[in-house]
KEPA-20444 format. One record per residue (C-alpha): residue in one letter; residue number from 0; x, y, z. Coordinates in steps of 0.1 Angstrom, whole numbers, always signed. Each point is the difference from the previous one (the first is absolute). Layout:
% KEPA-20444
SITE  resn  resi     xx     yy     zz
SITE     A   NUM      X      Y      Z
...
//
This chain:
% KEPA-20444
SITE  resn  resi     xx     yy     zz
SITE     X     0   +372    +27   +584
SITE     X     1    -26     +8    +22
SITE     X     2     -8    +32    +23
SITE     X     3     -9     +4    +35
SITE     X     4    -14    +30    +21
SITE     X     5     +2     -6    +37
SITE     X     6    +15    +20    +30
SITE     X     7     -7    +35    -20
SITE     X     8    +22    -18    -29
SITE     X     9     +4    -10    -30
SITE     X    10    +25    -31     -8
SITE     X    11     +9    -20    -35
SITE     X    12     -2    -41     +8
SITE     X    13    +17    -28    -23
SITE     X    14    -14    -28    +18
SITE     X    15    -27    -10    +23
SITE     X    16     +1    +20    +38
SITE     X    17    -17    -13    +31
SITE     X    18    -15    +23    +20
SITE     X    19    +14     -2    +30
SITE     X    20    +34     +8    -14
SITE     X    21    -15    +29    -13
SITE     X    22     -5    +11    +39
SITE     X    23    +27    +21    +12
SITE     X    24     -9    +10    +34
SITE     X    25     +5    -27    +20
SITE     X    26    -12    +19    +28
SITE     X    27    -35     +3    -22
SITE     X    28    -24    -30    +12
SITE     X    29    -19     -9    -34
SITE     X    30    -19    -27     -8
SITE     X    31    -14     +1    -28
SITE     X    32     +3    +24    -34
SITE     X    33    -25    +12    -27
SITE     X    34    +15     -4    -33
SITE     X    35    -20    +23    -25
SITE     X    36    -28     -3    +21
SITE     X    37     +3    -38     +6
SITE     X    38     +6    -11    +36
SITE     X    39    +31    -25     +0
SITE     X    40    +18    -18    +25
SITE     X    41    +37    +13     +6
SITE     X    42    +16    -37    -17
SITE     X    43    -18     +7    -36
SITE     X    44    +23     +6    -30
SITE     X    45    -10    +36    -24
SITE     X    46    +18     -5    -32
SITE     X    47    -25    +25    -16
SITE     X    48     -6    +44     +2
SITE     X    49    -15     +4    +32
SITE     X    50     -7    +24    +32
SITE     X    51     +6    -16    +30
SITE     X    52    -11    +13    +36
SITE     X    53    +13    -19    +34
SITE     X    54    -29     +2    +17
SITE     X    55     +3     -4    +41
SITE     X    56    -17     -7    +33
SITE     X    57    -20    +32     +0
SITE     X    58    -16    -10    -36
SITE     X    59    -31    -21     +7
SITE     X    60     +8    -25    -32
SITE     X    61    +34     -7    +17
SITE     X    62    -19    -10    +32
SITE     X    63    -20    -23    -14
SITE     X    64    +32    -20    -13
SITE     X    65    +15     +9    +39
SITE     X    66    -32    -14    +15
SITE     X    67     -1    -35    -22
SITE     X    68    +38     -7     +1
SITE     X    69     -7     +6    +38
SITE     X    70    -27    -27     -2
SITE     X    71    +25    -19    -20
SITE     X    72    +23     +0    +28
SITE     X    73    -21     -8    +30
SITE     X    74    -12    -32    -24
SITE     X    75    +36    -12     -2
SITE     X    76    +10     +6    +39
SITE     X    77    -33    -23     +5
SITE     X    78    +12    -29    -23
SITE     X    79    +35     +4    +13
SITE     X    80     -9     -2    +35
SITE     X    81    -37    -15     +2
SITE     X    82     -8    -19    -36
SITE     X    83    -27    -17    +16
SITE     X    84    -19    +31     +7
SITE     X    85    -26    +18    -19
SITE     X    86     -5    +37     -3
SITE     X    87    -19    +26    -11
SITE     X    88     +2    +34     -8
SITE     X    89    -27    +31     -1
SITE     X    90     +5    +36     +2
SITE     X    91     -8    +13    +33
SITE     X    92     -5    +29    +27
SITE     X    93    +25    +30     +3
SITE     X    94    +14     -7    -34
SITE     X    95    +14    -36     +1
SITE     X    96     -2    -31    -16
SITE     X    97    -11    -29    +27
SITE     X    98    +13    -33     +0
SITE     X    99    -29    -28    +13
SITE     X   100    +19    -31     +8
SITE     X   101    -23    -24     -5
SITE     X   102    +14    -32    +17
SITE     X   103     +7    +22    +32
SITE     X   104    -24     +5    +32
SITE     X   105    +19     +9    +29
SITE     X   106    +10    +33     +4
SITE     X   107    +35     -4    +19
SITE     X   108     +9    -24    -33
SITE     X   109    -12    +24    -25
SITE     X   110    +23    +27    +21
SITE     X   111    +33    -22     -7
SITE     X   112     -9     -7    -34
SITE     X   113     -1    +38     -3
SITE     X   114    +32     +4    +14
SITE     X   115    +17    -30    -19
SITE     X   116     -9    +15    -30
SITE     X   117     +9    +38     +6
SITE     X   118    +33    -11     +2
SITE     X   119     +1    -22    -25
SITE     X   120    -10    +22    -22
SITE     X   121    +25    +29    +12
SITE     X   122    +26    -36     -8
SITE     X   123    -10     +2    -35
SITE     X   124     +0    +37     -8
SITE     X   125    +35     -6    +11
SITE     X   126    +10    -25    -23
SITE     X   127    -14    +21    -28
SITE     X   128    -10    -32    -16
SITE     X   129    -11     +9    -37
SITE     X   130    -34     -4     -8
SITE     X   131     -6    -13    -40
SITE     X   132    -29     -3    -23
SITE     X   133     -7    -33    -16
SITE     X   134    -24    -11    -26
SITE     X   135    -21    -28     +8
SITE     X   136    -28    -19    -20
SITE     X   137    -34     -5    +17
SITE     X   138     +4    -36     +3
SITE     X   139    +37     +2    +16
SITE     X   140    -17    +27    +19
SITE     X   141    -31    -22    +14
SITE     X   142    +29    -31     +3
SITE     X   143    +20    +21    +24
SITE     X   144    -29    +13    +22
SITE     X   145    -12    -37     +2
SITE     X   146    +33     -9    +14
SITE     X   147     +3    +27    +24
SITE     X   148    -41     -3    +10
SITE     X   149     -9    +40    -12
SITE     X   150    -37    -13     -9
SITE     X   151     -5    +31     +5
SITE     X   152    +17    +11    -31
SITE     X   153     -7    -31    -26
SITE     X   154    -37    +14     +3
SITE     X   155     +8    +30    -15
SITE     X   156    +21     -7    -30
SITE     X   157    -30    -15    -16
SITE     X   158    -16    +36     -1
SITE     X   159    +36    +10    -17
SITE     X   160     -2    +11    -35
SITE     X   161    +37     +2    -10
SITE     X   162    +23    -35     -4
SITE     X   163    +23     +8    +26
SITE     X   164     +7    +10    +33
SITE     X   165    +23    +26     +9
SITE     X   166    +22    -16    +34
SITE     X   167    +26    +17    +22
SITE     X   168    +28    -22    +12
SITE     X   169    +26    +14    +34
SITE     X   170    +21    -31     +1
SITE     X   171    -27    -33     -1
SITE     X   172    -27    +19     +9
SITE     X   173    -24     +5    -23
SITE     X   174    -39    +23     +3
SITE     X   175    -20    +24    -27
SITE     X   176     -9    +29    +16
SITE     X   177    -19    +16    -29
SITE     X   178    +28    +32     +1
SITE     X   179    +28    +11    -11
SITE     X   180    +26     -9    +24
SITE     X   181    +32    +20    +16
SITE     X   182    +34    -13    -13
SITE     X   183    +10    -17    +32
SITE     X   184     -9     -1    +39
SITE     X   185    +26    +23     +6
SITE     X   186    -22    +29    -11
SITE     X   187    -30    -12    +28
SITE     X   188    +18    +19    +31
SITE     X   189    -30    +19    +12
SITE     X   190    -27    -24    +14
SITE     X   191    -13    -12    +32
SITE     X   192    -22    -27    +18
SITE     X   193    -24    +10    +26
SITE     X   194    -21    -27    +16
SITE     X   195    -36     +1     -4
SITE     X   196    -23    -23    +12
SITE     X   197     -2    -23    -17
SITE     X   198    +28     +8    -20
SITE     X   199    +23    +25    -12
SITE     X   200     +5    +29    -12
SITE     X   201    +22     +9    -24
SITE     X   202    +11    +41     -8
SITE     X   203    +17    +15    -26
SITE     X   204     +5    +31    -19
SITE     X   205    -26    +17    -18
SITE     X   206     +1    +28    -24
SITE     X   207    -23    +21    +17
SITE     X   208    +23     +4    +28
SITE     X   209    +30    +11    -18
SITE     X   210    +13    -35     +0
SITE     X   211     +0     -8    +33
SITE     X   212    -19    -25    +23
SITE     X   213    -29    +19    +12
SITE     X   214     -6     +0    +39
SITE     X   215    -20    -29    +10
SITE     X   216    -36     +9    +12
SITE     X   217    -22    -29    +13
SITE     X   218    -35     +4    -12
SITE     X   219    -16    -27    +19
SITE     X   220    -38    +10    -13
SITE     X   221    +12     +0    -33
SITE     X   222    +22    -31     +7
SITE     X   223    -31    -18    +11
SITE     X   224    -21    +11    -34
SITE     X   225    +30    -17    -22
SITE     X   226     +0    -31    +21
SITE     X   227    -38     -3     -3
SITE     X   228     +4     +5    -41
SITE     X   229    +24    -35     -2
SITE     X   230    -20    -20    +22
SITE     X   231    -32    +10    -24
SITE     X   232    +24     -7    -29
SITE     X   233     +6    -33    +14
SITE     X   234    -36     -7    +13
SITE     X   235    -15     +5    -37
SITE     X   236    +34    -18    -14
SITE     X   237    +10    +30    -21
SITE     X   238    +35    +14    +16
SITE     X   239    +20    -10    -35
SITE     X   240     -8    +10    -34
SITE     X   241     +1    -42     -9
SITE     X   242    -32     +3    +30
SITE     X   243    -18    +25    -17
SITE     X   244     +4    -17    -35
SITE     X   245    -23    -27    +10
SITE     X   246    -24    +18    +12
SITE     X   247     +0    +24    -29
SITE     X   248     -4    -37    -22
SITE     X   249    -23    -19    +24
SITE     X   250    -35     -1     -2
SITE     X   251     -2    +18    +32
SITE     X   252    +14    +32    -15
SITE     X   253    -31    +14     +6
SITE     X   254     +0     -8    +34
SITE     X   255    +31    +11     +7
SITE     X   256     -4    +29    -10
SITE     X   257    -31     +7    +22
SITE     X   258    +21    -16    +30
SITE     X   259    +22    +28     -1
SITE     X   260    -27    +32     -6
SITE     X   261    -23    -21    +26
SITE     X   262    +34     +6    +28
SITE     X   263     -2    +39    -13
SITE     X   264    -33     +4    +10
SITE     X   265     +6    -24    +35
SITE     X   266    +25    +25     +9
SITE     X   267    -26    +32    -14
SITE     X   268    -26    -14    +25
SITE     X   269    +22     -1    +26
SITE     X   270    +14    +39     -6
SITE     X   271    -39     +5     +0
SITE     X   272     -9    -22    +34
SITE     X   273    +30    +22    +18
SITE     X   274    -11    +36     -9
SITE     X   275    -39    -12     +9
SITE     X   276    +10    -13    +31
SITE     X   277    +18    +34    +10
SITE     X   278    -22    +23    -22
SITE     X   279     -4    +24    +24
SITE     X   280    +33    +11     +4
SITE     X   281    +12     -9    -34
SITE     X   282     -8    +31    -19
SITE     X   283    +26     -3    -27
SITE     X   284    +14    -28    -21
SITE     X   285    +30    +10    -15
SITE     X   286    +21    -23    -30
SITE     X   287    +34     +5    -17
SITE     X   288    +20    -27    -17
SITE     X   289    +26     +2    -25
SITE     X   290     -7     +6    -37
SITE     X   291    -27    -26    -17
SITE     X   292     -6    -17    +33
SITE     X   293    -36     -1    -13
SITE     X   294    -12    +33    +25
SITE     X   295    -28     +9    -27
SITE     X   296    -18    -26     +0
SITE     X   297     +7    -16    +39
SITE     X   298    -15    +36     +9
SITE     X   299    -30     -2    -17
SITE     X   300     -4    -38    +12
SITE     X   301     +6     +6    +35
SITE     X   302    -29    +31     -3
SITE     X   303    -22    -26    -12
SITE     X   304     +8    -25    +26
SITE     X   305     -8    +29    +30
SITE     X   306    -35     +6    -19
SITE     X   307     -6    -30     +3
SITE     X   308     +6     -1    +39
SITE     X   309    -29    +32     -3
SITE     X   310    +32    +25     +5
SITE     X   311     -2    +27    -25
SITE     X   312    +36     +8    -13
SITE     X   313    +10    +33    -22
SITE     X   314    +30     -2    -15
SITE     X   315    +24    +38     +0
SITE     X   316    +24     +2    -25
SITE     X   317    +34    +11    +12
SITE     X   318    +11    +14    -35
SITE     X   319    -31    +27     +5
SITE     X   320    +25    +15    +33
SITE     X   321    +28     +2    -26
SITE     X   322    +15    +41     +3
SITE     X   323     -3    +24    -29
SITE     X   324    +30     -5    -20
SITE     X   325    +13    +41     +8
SITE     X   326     -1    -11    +37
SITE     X   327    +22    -36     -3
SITE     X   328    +36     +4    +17
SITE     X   329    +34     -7    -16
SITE     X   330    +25    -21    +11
SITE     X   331    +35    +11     +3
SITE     X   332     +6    -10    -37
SITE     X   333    -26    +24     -5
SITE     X   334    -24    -31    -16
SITE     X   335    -33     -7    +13
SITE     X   336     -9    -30    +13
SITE     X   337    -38    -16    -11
SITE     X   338     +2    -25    +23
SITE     X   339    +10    +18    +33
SITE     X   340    -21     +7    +30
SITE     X   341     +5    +36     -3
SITE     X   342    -23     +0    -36
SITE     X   343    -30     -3    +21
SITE     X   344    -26    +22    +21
SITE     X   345     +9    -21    +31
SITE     X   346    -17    +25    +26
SITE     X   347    -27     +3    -23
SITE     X   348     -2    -37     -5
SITE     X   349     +1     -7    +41
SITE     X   350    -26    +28     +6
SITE     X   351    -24    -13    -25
SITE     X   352     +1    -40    +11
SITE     X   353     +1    +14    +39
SITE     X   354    -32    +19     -7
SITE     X   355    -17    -27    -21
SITE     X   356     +6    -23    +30
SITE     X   357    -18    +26    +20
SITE     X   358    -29     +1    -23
SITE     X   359     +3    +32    -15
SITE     X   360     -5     +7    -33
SITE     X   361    +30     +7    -20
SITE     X   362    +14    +14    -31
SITE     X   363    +23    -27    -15
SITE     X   364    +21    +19    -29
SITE     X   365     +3    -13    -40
SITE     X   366    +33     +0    -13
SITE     X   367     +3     +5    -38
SITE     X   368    +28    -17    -15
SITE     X   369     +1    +11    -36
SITE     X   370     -3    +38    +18
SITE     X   371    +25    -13    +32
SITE     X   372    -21    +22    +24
SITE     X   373    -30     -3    +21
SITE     X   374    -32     +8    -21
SITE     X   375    -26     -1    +24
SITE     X   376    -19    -24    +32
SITE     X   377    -25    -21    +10
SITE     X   378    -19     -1    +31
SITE     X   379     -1    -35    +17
SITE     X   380    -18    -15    +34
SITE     X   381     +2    -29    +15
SITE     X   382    -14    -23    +24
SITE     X   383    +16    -20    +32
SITE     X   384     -6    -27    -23
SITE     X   385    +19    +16    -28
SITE     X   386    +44     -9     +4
SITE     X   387    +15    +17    -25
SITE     X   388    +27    -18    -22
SITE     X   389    +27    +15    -13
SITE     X   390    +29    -20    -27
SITE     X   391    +34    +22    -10
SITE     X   392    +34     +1     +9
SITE     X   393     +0    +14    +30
SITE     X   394    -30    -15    +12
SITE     X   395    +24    -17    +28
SITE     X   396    +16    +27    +11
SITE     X   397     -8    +17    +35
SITE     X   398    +14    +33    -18
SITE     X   399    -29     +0    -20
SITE     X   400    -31     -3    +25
SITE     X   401    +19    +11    +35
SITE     X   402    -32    +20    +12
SITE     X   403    -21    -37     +1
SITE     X   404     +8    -22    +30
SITE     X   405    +18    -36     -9
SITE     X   406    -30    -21    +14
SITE     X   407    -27    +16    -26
SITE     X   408    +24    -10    -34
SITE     X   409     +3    -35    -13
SITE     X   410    +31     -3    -21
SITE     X   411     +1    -24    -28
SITE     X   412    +32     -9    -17
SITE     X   413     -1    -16    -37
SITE     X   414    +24    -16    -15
SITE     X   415     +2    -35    -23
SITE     X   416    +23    -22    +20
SITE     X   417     +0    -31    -22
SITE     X   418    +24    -26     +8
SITE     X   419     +7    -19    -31
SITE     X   420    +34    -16    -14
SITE     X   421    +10    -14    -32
SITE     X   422    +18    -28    +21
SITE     X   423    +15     +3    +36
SITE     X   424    +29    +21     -7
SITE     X   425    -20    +24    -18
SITE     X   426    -23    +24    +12
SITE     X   427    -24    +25    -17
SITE     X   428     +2    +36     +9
SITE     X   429    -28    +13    +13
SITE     X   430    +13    +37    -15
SITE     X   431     +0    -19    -36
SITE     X   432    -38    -10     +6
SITE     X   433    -10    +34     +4
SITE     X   434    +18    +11    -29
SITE     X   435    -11    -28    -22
SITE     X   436    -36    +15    +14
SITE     X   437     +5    +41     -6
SITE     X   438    +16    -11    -38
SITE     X   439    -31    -19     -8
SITE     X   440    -23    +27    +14
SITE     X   441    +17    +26    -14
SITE     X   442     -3    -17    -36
SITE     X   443    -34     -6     +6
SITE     X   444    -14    +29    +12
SITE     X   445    +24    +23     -9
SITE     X   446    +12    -11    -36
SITE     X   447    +37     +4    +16
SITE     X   448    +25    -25    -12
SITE     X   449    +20    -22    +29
SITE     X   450    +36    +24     -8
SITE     X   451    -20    +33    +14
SITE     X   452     -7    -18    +30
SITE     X   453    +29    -18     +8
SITE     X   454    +16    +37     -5
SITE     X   455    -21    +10    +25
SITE     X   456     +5    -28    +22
SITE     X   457    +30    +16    +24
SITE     X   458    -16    +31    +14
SITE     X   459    -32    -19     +6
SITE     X   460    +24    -27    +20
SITE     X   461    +14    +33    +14
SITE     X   462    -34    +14    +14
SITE     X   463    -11    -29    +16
SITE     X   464    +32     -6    +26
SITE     X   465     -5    +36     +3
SITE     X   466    -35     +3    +10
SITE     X   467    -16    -30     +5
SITE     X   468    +21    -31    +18
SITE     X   469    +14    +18    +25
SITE     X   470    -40     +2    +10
SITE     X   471    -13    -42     -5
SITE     X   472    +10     -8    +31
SITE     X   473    -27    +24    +15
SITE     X   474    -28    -18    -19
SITE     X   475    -25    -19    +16
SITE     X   476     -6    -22    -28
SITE     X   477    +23    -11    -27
SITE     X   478    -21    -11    -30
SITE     X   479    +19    -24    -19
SITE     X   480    -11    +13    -42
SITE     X   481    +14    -28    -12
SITE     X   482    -19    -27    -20
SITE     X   483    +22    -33     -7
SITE     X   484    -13     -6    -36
SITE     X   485     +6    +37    -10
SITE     X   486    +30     -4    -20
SITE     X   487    -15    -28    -20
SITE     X   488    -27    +31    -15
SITE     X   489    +26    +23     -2
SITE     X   490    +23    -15    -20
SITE     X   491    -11     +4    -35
SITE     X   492     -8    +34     +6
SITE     X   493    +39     +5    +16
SITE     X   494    +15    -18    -25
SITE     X   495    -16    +18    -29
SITE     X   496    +10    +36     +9
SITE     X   497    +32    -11    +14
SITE     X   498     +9    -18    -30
SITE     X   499     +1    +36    -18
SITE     X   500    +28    +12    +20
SITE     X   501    +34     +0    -25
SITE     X   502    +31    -19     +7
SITE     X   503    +19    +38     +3
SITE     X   504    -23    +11    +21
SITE     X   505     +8    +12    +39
SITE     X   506    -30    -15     +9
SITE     X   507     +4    -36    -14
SITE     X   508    +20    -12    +25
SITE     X   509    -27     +3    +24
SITE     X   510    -25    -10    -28
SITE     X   511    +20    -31     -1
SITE     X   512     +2    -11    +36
SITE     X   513    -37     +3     +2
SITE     X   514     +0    -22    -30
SITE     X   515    +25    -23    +12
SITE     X   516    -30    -16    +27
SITE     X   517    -32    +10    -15
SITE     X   518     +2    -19    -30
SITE     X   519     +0    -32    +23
SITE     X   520    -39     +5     +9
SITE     X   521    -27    -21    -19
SITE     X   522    -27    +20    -10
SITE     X   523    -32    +10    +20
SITE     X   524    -27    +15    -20
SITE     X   525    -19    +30    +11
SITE     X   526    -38     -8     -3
SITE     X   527     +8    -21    +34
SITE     X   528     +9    +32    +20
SITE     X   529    -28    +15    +24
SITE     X   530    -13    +31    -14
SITE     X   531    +10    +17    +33
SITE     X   532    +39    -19     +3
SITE     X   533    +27    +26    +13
SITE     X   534    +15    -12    -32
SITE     X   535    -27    +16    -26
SITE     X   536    +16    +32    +19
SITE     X   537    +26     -7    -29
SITE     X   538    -10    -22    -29
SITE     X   539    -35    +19     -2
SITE     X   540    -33    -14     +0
SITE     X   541    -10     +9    +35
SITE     X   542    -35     +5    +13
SITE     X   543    +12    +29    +18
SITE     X   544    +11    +22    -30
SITE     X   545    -14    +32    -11
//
């Protein structure tokens, strides 16, 4: 006899229960269930003590099974309708994952392919076909993909360390999506295809948005900076982990590695070329990004690049503008928000850069953060020569610097925007880069283990759809942080500190995703990372440290 505590109760079992006849709301949309802090699909058998909690389309682990299964389905619309075409996936603009059909040119075909498949699709969900996990062995595996021509997918299995390959068979279709999977296609009723040029779209619900499908909202200059990203991935050959794993074996590892820093400071030098040309009206050069986009380092870079064009850049620190703690306004929980607008001097802030453009000399304030108050100023002067850079949050945001006119700032978005696969139908997040960044700069620098910042993970996520995408498409220039051979660095530092998350804990399930693709990468050692990389921003070692 065993016990289980789910649905605020506690029930005695004689034999083994499935969790998804543990479900009694059939109303309830769940698709996937923690089970004493383990996440399980809803077909696995408990015959042991546990607590189990259903978890839905407004928990962010359930959306990544949503998302995969979704992929799952498109795949199998494809081989039932067009088996001769190839596909691939990447996540996308506005929250989507895109769908690149690779065969496919024209854009009136592409547009009835689309449509073909939305509705077989919507065919499927109907049927409610179940969708069941098989064990496979790595040489029935690489046998099958032969067959069916996923080269694609032998490449990778090499890199495998276990024995076996986990597949998902709906009927005779068979694909490994690197997930758990729903139960059946009956539970993928909320999607839809949008065609993009040159492909589609595909939407579904995310967690953020209470479970729905967001809005879509096109985001062409951000659109354009992801599309740049694959064709670089495909120029240097490096747009699947398999790629990368040569390079990170080859003698010209070296190089490689140089290729990519060398197209970092291309696109530096061009930032640089565009504020020179227009110096005289460009009096301030403003950068936000999300969390470890590299904005550190890509500051003090870009100062360096301007001094070399005999500008003379000073860099204001936005956290100096931040209010005394006694003056910061509540929200109507009657918490205080650190990351709001409203926690800094903004008039202040606007007076100050609108007089240093007019050559004044000006007090710039010093915030104290152990005493969370202003403790004194400096007085700064500058030249027409000088533009003043500024790097924060709301760097982007017209809020924050209304009294300057729109043709003296130069906005600078930052982001990584890698586009790298571990096969076709498998896309890397660019959200799990940055994490994979933050958790090995916060061991590093910080001494924090990987569970502290996973835990703190969600209200970054939060503040950054808050504050700062709703402002990229106002940039000027979108500065692609990523570097292709990144993950092959951080991966023994990831691993290590991710390893020492528990089995029980919350936080291993996300540990474990992460896992589930970095441990793919071949190694790439440090010693042949430039002193001044983006990426010594978060292993260490860089020229630029104090």
């Amino acid at each position: 006899m065993f016990k289980l505590n789910y649905n605020n109760q506690q029930k005695d079992y004689n034999e083994k229960a499935k969790l998804i006849n543990l479900i009694d709301d059939p109303k309830k949309d769940y698709f996937v269930a923690l089970v004493n802090n383990r996440l399980r699909e809803l077909t696995y058998e408990v015959d042991y003590d546990a607590s189990i909690e259903f978890l839905d389309s407004t928990n962010q682990e359930a959306i990544f099974t949503y998302e995969a299964s979704l992929r799952y389905l498109v795949a199998m619309a494809f081989h039932k309708l067009y088996p001769h075409l190839t596909f691939k996936f990447n996540y996308s603009i506005s929250r989507t994952t895109f769908c690149h059909i690779l065969d496919v040119e024209d854009s009136t075909e592409v547009r009835t392919i689309v449509k073909n498949l939305k509705q077989e699709m919507q065919r499927l969900v109907d049927l409610d076909l179940p969708i069941e996990r098989i064990e496979m062995s790595n040489e029935d595996a690489i046998k099958f993909y032969q067959k069916h021509g996923y080269q694609d997918k032998i490449d990778i299995i090499q890199y495998r360390p276990e024995d076996t390959v986990h597949f998902y068979q709906c009927g005779s279709y068979l694909n490994y999506m690197y997930n758990l999977m729903v139960p059946s296609t009956g539970y993928l009723k909320s999607f839809d295809l949008r065609f993009y040029s040159p492909g589609f779209l595909i939407q579904y619900p995310r967690a953020e948005t209470n479970g729905k499908i967001p809005p879509f909202e096109d985001a062409p200059i951000y659109g354009r900076t992801l599309r740049d990203a694959n064709r670089w991935a495909e120029r240097i050959d490096a747009n699947t982990i398999a790629k990368m794993n040569e390079h990170a074996a080859s003698s010209s590892m070296v190089e490689f590695v140089h290729m990519n820093e060398s197209k970092h400071n291309q696109m530096i030098a061009e930032i640089g070329k565009k504020i020179l040309d227009d110096h005289e009206n460009i009096r301030l050069i403003a950068i936000a990004g999300p969390s470890s986009s590299g904005k550190t380092t890509f500051s003090t870079r870009l100062r360096i690049e301007l001094m070399t064009l005999g500008l003379k850049p000073i860099m204001i620190s936005l956290d100096d503008y931040y209010l005394n703690r006694e003056q910061l306004v509540p929200d109507e929980n009657g918490k205080i928000d650190l990351e709001h607008l409203n926690t800094l001097d903004i008039e202040l802030f606007n007076q100050n850069m609108l007089d240093l453009i007019d050559g004044k000399v000006v007090e710039i304030p010093h915030f104290d953060f152990v005493e969370k108050r202003r403790s004194g100023y400096r007085k700064v002067k500058i030249s027409p020569e000088s533009p003043i850079i500024i790097e924060g949050i709301h760097a982007l945001n017209e809020e924050l610097t209304t009294l300057i006119p729109k043709h003296q700032k130069f906005k600078i978005f930052i982001s990584p925007q890698l586009q790298i696969n571990i096969d076709n139908h498998n896309p890397i997040g660019i959200t799990s880069l940055r994490l994979l960044r933050r958790i090995v700069r916060d061991r590093k620098f910080r001494n924090s283990p990987a569970s502290r910042t996973i835990s703190m993970w969600p209200n970054v996520r939060q503040g950054e759809f808050k504050w700062i995408y709703p402002h990229q498409e106002g940039a000027d220039y979108i500065f692609n942080s990523g570097l292709a051979y990144e993950l092959c660095v951080m991966k023994k530092y990831a691993l290590d500190t991710l390893m020492e998350i528990p089995r029980d804990s919350e936080y291993f399930i996300t540990a474990n995703r992460l896992i589930k693709f970095l441990k793919y990468f071949n190694d790439i050692p440090d010693d042949v990372v430039p002193c001044n990389s983006l990426l010594r921003e978060f292993i260490g070692g860089s020229c630029f440290e104090v």
